[in-house]
BAFI-3210 file (N, C-alpha, C; in Angstrom, 3 decimals, decimal comma, padded with zeros to 6 digits):
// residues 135
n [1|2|3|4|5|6|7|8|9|10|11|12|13|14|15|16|17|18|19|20|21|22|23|24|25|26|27|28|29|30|31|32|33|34|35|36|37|38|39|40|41|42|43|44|45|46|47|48|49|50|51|52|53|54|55|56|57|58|59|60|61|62|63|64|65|66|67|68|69|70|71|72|73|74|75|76|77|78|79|80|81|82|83|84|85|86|87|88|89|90|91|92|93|94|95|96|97|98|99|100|101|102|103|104|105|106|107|108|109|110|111|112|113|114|115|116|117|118|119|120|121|122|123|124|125|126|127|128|129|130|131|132|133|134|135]
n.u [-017,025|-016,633|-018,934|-018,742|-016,448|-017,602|-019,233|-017,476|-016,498|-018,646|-019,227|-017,036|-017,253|-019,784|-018,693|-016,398|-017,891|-019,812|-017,817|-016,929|-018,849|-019,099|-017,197|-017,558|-019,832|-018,537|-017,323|-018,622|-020,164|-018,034|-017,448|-019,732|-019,646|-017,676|-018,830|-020,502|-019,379|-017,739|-020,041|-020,721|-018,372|-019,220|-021,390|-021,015|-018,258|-020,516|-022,220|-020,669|-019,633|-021,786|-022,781|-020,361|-020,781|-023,334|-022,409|-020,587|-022,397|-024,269|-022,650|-022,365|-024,720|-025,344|-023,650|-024,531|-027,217|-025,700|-024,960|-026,587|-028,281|-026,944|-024,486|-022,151|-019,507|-019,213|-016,789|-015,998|-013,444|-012,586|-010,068|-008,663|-006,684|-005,494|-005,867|-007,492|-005,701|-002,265|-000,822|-001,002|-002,438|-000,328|-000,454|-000,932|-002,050|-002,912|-003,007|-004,982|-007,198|-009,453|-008,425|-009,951|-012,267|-013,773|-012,717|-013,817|-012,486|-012,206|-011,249|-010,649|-012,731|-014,384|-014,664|-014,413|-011,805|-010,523|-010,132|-009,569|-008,359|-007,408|-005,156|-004,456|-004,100|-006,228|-005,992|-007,881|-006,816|-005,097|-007,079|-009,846|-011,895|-012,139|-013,616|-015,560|-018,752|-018,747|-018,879]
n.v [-053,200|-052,029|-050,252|-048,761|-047,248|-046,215|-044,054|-042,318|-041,472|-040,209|-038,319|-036,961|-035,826|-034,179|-032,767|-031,194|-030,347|-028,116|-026,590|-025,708|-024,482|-022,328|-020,707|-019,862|-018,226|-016,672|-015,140|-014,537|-012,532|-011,110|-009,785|-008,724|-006,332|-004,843|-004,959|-002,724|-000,727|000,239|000,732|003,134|004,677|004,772|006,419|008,923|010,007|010,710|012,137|014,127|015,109|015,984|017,797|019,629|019,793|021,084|023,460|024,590|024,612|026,966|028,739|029,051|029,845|032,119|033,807|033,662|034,974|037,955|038,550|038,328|040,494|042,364|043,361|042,233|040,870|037,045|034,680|030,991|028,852|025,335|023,261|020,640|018,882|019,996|020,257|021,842|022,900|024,276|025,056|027,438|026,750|026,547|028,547|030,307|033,072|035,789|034,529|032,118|033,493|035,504|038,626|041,298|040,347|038,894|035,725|032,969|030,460|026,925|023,534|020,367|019,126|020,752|023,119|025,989|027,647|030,582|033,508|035,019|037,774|040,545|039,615|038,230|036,112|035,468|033,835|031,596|031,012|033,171|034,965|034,855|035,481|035,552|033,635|034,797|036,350|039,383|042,743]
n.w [029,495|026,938|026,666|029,076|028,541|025,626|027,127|028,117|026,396|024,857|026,334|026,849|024,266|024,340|026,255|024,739|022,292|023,826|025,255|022,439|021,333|023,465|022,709|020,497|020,933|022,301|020,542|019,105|020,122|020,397|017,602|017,042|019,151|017,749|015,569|016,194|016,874|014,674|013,156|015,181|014,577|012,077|011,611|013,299|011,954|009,015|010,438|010,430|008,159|006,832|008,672|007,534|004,789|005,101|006,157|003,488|001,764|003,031|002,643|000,358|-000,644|000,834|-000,773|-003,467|-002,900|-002,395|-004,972|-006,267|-005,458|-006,273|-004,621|-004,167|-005,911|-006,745|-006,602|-006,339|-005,722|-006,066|-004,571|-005,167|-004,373|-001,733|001,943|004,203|006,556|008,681|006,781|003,983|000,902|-002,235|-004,370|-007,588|-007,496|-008,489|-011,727|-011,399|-010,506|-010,891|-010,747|-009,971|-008,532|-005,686|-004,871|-003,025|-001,399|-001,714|000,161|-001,060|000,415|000,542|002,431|003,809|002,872|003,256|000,883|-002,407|-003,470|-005,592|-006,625|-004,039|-001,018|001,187|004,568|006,038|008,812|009,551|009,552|010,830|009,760|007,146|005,436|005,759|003,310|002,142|000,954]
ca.u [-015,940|-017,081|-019,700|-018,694|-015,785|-018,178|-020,008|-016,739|-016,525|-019,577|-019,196|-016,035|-017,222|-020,451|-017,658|-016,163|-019,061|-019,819|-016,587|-016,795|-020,040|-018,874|-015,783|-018,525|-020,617|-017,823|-016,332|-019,781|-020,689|-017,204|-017,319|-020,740|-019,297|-016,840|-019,251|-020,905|-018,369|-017,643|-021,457|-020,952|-018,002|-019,374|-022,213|-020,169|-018,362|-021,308|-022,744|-019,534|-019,451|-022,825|-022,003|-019,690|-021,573|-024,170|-021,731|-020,616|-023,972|-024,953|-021,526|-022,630|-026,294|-024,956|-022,674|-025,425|-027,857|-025,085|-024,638|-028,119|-028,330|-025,625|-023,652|-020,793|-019,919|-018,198|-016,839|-015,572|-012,634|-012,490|-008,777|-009,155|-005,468|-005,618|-006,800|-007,290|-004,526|-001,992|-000,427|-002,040|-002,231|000,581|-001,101|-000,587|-003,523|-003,228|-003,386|-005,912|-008,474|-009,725|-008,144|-011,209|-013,339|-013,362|-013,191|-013,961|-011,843|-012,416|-010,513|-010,847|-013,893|-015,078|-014,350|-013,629|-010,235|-010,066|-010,544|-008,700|-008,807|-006,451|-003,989|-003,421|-004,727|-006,604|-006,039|-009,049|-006,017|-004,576|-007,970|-010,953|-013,008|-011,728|-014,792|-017,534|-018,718|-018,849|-018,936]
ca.v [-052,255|-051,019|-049,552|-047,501|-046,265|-045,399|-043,174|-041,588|-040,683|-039,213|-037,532|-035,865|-035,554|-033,385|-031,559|-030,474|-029,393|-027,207|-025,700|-025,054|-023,338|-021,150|-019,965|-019,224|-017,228|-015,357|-015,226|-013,731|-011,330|-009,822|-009,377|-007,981|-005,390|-004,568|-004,056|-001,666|000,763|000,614|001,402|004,008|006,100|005,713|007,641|010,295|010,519|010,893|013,502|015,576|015,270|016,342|019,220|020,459|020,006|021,815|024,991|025,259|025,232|028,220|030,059|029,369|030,574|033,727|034,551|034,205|036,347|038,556|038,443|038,997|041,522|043,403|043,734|041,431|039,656|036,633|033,167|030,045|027,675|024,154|022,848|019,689|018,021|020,579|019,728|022,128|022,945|025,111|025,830|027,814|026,335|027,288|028,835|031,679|034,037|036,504|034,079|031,210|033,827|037,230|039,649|042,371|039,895|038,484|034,213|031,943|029,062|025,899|022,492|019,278|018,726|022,032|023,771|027,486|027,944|031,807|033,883|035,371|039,057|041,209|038,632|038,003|034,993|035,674|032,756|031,715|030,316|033,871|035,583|034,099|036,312|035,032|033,163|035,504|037,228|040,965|043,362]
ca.w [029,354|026,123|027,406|030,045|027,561|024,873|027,806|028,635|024,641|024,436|027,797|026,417|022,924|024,730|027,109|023,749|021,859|024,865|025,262|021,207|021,760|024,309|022,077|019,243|021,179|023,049|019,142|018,427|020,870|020,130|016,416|017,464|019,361|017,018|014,427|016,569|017,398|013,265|012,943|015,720|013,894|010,529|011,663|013,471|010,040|008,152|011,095|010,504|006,562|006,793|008,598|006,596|003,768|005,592|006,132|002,915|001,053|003,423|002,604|-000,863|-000,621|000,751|-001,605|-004,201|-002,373|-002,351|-005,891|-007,386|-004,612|-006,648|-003,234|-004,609|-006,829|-005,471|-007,554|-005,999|-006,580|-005,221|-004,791|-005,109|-003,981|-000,620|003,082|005,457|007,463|008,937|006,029|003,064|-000,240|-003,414|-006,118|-008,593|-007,331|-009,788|-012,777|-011,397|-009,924|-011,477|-009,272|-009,925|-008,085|-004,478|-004,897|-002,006|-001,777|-001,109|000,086|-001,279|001,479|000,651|003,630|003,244|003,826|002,541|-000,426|-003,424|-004,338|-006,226|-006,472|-003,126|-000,716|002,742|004,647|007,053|009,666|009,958|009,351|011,008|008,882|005,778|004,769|005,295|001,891|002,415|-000,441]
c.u [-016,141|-017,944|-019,605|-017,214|-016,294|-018,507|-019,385|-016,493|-016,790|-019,669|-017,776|-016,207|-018,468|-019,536|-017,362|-017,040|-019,768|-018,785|-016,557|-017,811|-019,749|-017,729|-016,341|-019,338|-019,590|-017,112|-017,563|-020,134|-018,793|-016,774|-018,820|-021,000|-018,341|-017,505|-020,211|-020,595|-018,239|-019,086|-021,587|-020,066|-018,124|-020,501|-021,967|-019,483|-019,157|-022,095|-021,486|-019,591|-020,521|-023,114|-021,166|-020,004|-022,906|-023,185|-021,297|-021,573|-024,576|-024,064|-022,474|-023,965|-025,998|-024,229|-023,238|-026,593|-027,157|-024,704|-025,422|-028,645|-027,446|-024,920|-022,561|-020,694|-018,694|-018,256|-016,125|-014,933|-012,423|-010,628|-008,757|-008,235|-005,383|-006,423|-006,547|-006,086|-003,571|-001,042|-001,280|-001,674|-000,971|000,031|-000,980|-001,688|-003,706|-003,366|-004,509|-007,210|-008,350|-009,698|-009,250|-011,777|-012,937|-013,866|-012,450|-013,057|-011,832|-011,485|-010,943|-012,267|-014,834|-015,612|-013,717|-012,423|-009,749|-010,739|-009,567|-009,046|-007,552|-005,590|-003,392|-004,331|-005,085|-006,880|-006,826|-007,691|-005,382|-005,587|-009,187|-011,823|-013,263|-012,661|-015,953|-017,512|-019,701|-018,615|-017,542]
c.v [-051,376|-050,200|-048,488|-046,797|-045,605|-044,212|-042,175|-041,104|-039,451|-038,183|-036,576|-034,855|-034,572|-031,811|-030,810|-029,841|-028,280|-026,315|-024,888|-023,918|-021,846|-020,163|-019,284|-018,062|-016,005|-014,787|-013,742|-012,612|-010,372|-009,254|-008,630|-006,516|-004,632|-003,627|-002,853|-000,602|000,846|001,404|002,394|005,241|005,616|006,630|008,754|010,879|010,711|012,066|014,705|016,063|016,041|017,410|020,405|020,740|021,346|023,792|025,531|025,347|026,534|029,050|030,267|030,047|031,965|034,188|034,329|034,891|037,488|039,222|038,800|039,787|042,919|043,664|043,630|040,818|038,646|035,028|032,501|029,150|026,478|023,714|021,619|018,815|018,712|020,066|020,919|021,818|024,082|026,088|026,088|026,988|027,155|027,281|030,386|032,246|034,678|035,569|032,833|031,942|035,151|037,873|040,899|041,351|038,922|036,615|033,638|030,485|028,052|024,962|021,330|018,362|019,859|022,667|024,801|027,467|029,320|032,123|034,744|036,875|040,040|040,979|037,867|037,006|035,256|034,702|032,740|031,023|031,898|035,204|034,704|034,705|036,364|034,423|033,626|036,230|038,381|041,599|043,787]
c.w [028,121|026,333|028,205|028,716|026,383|025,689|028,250|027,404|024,793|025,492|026,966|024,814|023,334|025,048|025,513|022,862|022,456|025,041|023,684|021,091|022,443|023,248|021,148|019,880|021,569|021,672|018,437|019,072|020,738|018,933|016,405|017,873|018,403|015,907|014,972|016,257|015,807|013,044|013,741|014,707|012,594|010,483|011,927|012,178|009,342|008,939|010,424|009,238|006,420|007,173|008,283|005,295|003,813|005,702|004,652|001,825|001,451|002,750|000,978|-001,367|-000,351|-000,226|-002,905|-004,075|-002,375|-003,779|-006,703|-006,569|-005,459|-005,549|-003,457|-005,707|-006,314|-006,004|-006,058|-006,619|-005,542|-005,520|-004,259|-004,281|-002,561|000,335|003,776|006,532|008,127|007,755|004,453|001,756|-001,051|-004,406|-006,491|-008,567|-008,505|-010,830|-012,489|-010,931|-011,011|-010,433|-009,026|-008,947|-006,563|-004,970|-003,591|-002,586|-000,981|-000,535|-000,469|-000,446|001,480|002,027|003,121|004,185|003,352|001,528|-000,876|-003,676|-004,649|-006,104|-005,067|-002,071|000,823|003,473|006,192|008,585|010,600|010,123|009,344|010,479|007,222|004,447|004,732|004,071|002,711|001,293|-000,248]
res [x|x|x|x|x|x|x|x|x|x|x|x|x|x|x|x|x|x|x|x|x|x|x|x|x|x|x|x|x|x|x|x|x|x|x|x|x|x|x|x|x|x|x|x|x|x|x|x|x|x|x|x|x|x|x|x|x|x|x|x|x|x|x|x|x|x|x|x|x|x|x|x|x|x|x|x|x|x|x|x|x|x|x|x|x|x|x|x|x|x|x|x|x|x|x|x|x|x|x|x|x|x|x|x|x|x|x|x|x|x|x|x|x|x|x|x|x|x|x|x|x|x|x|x|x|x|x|x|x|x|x|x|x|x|x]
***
């Protein structure tokens, strides 16, 4: 009698180590997936950042070709607390920019969102043309 009840133990004490197994793997293959899809959009985030990084390095390349061209002359202000959006930033044009001079403005992601000239704010939302530098 001991015997066959040890065998029914270890027979259950198998069953359970089996069943634990299965819960680990299915435990594993879904923290697996998980970390995928994380590893999928932090690359999309890092494609997009990267793209935008990529746009405004060009804006900024032009608008110093533009500049030692004598064409323009043409500063940039980053606003650092601002996101992109539908509404324009609040700032005192005339006293944070030099109104003689056309300045590109940035967002916090540096994304042109406009530019500054003779006090007054051209906002790339209401003027999709806002961010090209033109003399």
């Amino acid at each position: 009698m001991n015997i066959t009840s040890g065998k029914i133990v270890s027979f259950a004490s198998l069953g359970g180590l089996v069943a634990i197994a299965s819960f680990s793997a299915t435990d594993a293959s879904l923290r697996q997936q998980s970390w995928q899809k994380v590893q999928e959009q932090k690359a999309q985030l890092e494609s997009q950042a990267d793209l935008e990084q990529t746009k405004a390095e060009q804006a900024k390349a032009i608008a110093k070709a533009y500049e030692r061209n004598q064409i323009t002359n043409v500063e940039a202000l980053i606003i650092r607390d601002y996101t992109l959006s539908e509404v324009p930033p609040v700032v005192d044009w005339q006293h944070v920019t030099d109104p003689s001079r056309k300045t590109l403005i940035y967002d916090q992601y540096r994304r042109c969102i406009g530019y500054a000239f003779n006090g007054q704010f051209n906002f790339i939302q209401t003027n999709n043309q806002a961010c090209e530098v033109t003399p």
